[in-house]
N, C-alpha and C positions, 0 to 999 in steps of 0.2 A: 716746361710743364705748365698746364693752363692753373690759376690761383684765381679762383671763385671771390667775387665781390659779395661780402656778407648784406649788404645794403640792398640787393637787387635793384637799385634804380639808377638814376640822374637827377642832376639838379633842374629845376626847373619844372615844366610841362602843367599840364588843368587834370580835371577828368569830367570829363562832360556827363551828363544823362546819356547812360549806354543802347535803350530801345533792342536792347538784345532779344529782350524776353517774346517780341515779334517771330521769330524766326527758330531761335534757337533750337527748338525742339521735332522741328519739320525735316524729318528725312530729305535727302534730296529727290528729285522728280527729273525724270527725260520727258523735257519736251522733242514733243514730233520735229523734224524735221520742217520747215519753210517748202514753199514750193519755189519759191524764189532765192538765192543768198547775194549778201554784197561783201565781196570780200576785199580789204583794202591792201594794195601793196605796203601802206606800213603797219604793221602790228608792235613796230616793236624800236626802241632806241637803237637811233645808227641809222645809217644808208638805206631807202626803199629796194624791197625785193625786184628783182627783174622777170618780168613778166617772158611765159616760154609760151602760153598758148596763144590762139589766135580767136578775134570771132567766128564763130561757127564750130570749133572745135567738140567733140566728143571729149567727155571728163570721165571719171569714174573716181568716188571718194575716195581719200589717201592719196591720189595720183599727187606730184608736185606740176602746179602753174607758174610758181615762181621760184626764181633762183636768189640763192644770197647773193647780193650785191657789196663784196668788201666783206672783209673781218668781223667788224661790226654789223653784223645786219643776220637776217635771219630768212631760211626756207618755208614756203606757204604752200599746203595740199590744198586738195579741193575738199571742200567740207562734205561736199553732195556729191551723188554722180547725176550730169545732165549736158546741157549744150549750153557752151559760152554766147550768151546772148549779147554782151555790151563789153567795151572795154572803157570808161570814160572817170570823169571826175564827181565821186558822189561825196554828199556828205558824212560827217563824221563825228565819232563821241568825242575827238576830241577838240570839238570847236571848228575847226579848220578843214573845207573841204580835201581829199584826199584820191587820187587814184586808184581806180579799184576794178576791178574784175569781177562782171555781174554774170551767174547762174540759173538755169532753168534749172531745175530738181526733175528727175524721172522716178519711175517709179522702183528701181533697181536697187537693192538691198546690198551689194557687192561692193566690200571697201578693200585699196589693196595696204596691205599690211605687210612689215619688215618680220627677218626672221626670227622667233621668241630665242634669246640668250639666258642660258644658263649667269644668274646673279654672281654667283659664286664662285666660277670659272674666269668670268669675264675679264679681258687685262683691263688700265687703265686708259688706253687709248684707244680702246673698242667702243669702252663707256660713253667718251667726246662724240666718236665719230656718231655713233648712234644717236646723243643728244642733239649734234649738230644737224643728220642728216631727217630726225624729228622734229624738226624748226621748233625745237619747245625758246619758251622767253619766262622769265621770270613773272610771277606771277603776282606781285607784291605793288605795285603799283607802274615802275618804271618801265617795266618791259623789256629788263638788259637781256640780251642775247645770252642763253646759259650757256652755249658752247663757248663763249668769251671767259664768263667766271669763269669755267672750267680749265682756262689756258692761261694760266698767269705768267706775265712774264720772269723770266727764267732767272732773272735775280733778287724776286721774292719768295720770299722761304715762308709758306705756309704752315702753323699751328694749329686753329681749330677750325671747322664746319659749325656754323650756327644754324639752324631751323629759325626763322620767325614765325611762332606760332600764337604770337602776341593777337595779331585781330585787335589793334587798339581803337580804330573807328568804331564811332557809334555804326547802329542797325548791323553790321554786316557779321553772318555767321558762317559764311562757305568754310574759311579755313576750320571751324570749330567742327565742324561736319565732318569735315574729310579728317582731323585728327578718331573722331568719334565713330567714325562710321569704316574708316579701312586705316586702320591703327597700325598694321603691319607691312601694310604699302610704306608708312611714313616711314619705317624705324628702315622698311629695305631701300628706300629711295634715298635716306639720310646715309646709310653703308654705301651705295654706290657713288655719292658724291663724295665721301670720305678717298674711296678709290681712287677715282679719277683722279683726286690731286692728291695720292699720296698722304694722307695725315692719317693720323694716330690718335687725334680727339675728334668728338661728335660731341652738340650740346643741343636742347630744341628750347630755347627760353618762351616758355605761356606763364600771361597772368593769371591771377591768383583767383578771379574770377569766372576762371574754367576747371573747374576742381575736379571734374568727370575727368575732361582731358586729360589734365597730368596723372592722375591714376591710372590709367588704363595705357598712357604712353611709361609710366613705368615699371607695369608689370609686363608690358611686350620686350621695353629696352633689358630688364631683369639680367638677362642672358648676356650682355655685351658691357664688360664693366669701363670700355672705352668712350661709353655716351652717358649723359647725364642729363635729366628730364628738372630745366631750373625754373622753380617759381617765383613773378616778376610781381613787383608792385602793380596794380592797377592802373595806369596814367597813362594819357598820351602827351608824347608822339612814342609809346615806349618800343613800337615796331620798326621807327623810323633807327637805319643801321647803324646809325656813331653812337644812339642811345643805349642800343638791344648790344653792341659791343661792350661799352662802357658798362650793364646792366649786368652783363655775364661773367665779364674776364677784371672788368674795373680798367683794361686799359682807354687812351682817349686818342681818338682818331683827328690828328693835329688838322686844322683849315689848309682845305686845298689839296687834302692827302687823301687815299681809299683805305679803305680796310684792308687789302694788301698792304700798303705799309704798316699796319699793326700785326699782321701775321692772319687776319683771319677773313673766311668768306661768307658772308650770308646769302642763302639760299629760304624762298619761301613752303611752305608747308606745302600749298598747291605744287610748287615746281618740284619738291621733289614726291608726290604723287604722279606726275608725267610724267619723269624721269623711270619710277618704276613701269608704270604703264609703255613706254617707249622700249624698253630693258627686257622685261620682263614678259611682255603681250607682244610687242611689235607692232606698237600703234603709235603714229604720227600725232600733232596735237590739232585734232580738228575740232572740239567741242572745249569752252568755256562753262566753269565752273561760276555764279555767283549766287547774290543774296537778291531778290525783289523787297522790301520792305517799305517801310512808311505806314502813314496815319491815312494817307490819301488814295491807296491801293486797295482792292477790296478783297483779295488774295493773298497774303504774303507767303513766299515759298524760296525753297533752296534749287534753284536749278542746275540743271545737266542742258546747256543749248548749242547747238551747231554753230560755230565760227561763221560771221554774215547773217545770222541773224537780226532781222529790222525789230527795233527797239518795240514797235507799234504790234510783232505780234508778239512780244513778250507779254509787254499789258495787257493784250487782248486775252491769252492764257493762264494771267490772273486773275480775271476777271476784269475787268478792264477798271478805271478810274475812278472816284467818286466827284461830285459836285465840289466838294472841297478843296480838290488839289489845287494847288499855286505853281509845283516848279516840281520837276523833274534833275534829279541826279544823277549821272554816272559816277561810280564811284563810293565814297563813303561823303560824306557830309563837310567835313573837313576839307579836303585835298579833292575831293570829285568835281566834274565840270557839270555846269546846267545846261539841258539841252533845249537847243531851238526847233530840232528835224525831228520826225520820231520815226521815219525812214531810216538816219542812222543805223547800219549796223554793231552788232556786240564783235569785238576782236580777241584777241588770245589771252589778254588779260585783263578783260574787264572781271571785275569782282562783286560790282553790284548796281543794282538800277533800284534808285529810292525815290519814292513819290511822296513827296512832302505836300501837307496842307500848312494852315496860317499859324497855328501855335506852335511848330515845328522850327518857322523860317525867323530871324531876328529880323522884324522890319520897322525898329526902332530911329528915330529923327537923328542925323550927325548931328553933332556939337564939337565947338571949338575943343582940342587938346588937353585938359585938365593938371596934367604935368604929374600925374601921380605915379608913373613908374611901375604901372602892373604889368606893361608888355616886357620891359627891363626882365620883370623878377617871373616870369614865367615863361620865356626864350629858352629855350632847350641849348641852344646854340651862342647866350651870352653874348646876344649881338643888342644895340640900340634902334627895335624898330621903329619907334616913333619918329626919329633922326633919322633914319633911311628912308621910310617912307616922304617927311616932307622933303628932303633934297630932290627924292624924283620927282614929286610934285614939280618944284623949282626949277627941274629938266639940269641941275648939278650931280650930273649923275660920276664923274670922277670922283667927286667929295664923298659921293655915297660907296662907292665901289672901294675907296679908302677905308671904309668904316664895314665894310664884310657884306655889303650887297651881296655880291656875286657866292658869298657861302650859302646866303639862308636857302632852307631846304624848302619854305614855301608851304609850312606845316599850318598854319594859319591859327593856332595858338596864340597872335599877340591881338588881332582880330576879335577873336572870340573872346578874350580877355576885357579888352578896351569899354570903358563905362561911357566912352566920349561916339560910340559906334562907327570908329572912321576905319575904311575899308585896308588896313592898313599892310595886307599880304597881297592886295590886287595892286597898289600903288609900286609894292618892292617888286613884285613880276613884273610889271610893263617896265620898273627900271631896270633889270637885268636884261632884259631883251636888248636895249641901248648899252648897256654896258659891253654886252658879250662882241655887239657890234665893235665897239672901241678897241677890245681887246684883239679883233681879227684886223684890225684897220694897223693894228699897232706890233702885229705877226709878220701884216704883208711888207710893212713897213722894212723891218729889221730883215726879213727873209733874205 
C-alpha cells in the first residue's frame, strides 16, 4: 500500500525566480506547419532510429521513416507529407550535430493515423504495442522510450504510476497547459499507463504553485479513488524522479538503482497526453508541445509545433527577437542547452525555447572556492560538488567517480547556488563523460 509522505518534499534543492507568469496564462497556439522539416534520427535516449526511406521518396504525415533500432530506441513518422529531399547530418538542440532526414512539406492535409481503441476495453499489451508502435518518448527531459517504461523487467514488482506534473523549471508552462486545458486526457492517459503495467495506484504530484491545476485534476480524478492528485512544496529539482518519488511515497531510490527498484514508474504529464492521443485518436507523436518565453522574445506563447521544426521559424512566429537578447535556450534554464544553430530543429521532447536577455543570464566574474558549503547543503542528491567538480578539473576522474560523479543528475543546483560563480555542473558533465569511458574500458575488460 502506497503511505504518503506528509513533508511533500526533499532534502535539499533552491527555488529560483519562476518567470511563469510569462506564459502561464496563454492557451496553446498550432503553429503552421514549416515548408521545410528536419527530422533527426535520434529523438530520443538509446540507439538512433533506422532510416526506411530513401531520397526522393514520397512521405505522407504519420507514415513511419524510421524504424526502432533495439529495445531502447524509438519509431519516427513523418511529421509532414512531402518528398525526402536530403538524408545527411544536421544540426542539433542538443549540441551535437545529428543524422537526420530532411522534408519538403506539400500542400496535402492527409495524415495516416492508427485505429482509435476503445480506453476501456483495451488489454495491457495493446496499450505497449500502441505506445510502441507511436514512437511516443518521454516528455520530461530525458526522452526514455515509453514503450520501455512500459515493459519492466519481469522481476520488478510495480506499486504506483506517478505523473510529474511538477514543471519545476523556471519560464516553462506546456505541462501546466496541458493539465489545465485537457484535464481528462491526463486523468485517461494516467488509467492507461496504470494498465499497461498492471498497478492499482495512480498519483500525479504538482506543486503547490499550480492551485488551478490540482483543482481541476481532482475534481476530474473525484471518480477513481485509486489516484490521488498530491501537492508538492515548490522547489527544484522537485520534478527531477528520485525527488518526485521520495516527495510522493517518502521512499528513496538507493545510487545507481531506478525507480523500478523502489516499486514505482514515473511518466510525464505531456507523455501521458500522447499516450491518450495515440489510444484514444490513433495519432502517432508528430507535433511537440512546448513554452517560447524569456525577457528577449517579443511573443511569448504555448505552442502546438510539427517535429523538425527549425528553431529560426519558431522565433520568427513570436515575433521574432529583440535587440536585447544574449542566448538562446532549449530547454528550461536549468538543465537546457544554448544554442549555436537556429536551423536546429525542435524534436519529440523539446519543452521549451527561451530567449534570454542580460538580466536573466548570471554573467558574474569566477572567483576562487570560498569553501562555504552551499552546494553541499542544497544537492538534492547529498553528493560534494565542489570535490567533484575540482577532481575533474584535475582530469582525477577515478577519485571523482568514487565520490558519486557518475550519480549526479546534472541538475545544476550547486551552480546556481555557488557565490564564488564557478561553473561547477559543466565541470561534473565533461567528467562523467570520461568516467562513463572508464567504466566501458573496465566492462570490455572483464567481458
Amino acid at each position: 500500500m502506497l503511505t504518503l509522505n506528509k513533508s511533500k518534499s526533499f532534502r535539499g534543492g533552491i527555488h529560483p525566480k519562476e518567470y511563469k507568469s510569462l506564459t502561464e496564462n496563454l492557451p496553446f497556439e498550432i503553429m503552421p506547419a514549416p515548408k521545410q522539416v528536419i527530422v533527426p534520427l535520434t529523438q530520443h535516449l538509446g540507439a538512433p532510429a533506422k532510416q526506411i526511406v530513401k531520397k526522393g521518396s514520397e512521405v505522407k504525415a504519420g507514415e513511419i521513416i524510421a524504424e526502432m533500432n533495439g529495445f531502447v530506441s524509438s519509431t519516427i513518422h513523418a511529421p509532414v507529407s512531402g518528398k525526402v529531399t536530403k538524408i545527411n547530418v544536421s544540426a542539433n538542440v542538443s549540441g551535437f550535430p545529428k543524422d537526420a532526414i530532411v522534408i519538403d512539406a506539400n500542400d496535402s492535409n492527409e495524415v495516416v493515423t492508427m485505429q482509435p481503441l476503445d480506453s476501456e476495453k483495451i488489454s495491457a499489451g495493446e496499450i505497449r504495442e500502441r505506445v510502441k508502435h507511436a514512437g511516443i518518448v518521454g516528455q520530461g527531459g530525458a526522452a526514455f522510450p515509453t514503450y520501455v517504461k512500459l515493459t519492466p523487467p519481469n522481476d520488478k514488482k510495480i506499486d504506483v504510476v506517478i505523473l510529474n506534473g511538477c514543471e519545476c523549471e523556471p519560464y516553462l508552462t506546456r505541462d501546466y497547459r496541458f493539465m489545465i486545458e485537457r484535464t481528462d486526457d491526463v486523468i485517461t492517459g494516467l488509467k492507461l499507463i496504470m494498465k499497461a503495467l498492471g498497478v492499482k495506484k495512480g498519483a500525479i504530484g504538482i506543486e503547490d504553485n499550480k492551485p488551478e491545476a490540482i483543482e481541476k485534476l481532482k475534481l476530474a480524478a473525484k471518480n477513481y479513488p485509486a489516484m490521488e492528485i498530491v501537492s508538492l512544496k515548490t522547489k527544484y529539482p522537485q520534478g527531477a524522479e528520485k525527488m518526485l518519488i521520495k516527495a510522493v511515497t517518502g521512499k528513496e531510490v538507493p545510487p545507481g538503482k531506478l525507480p523500478f527498484d523502489v516499486g514505482a514508474v514515473i511518466q510525464n504529464i505531456g507523455t501521458a497526453v500522447a499516450i491518450y492521443d495515440a489510444v484514444v485518436k490513433g495519432e502517432p507523436q508528430l507535433s511537440a508541445a512546448l513554452t517560447v518565453s524569456g525577457s528577449g522574445i517579443n511573443q511569448p506563447k504555448n505552442l502546438i509545433v510539427k517535429i523538425g521544426t527549425p528553431l529560426r521559424n519558431i522565433l520568427d512566429f513570436c515575433g521574432g527577437v529583440k535587440d536585447s537578447a544574449l542566448k538562446v535556450v532549449v530547454g528550461g534554464p536549468m538543465m537546457g542547452v544554448a544554442q549555436y544553430d537556429f536551423s536546429a530543429p525542435v524534436i519529440k521532447a523539446t519543452s521549451g525555447i527561451l530567449v534570454l536577455s542580460e538580466e536573466e543570464i548570471n554573467k558574474h566574474e569566477q572567483t576562487p572556492c570560498l569553501r562555504c558549503g552551499i552546494c553541499v547543503e542544497t544537492c538534492p542528491l547529498n553528493l560534494l560538488p565542489t570535490r567533484i567538480s575540482r577532481l575533474s578539473q584535475l582530469e582525477r576522474f577515478e577519485e571523482a567517480e568514487n565520490l558519486g560523479m557518475a550519480v549526479c543528475m546534472e541538475c545544476g543546483t550547486c551552480a546556481y547556488t555557488c557565490p564564488a560563480n564557478i561553473p561547477l555542473v559543466q565541470w561534473i558533465r565533461l567528467g562523467k563523460q570520461k568516467v562513463m569511458a572508464l567504466q566501458k574500458e573496465r566492462e570490455s575488460v572483464n567481458a
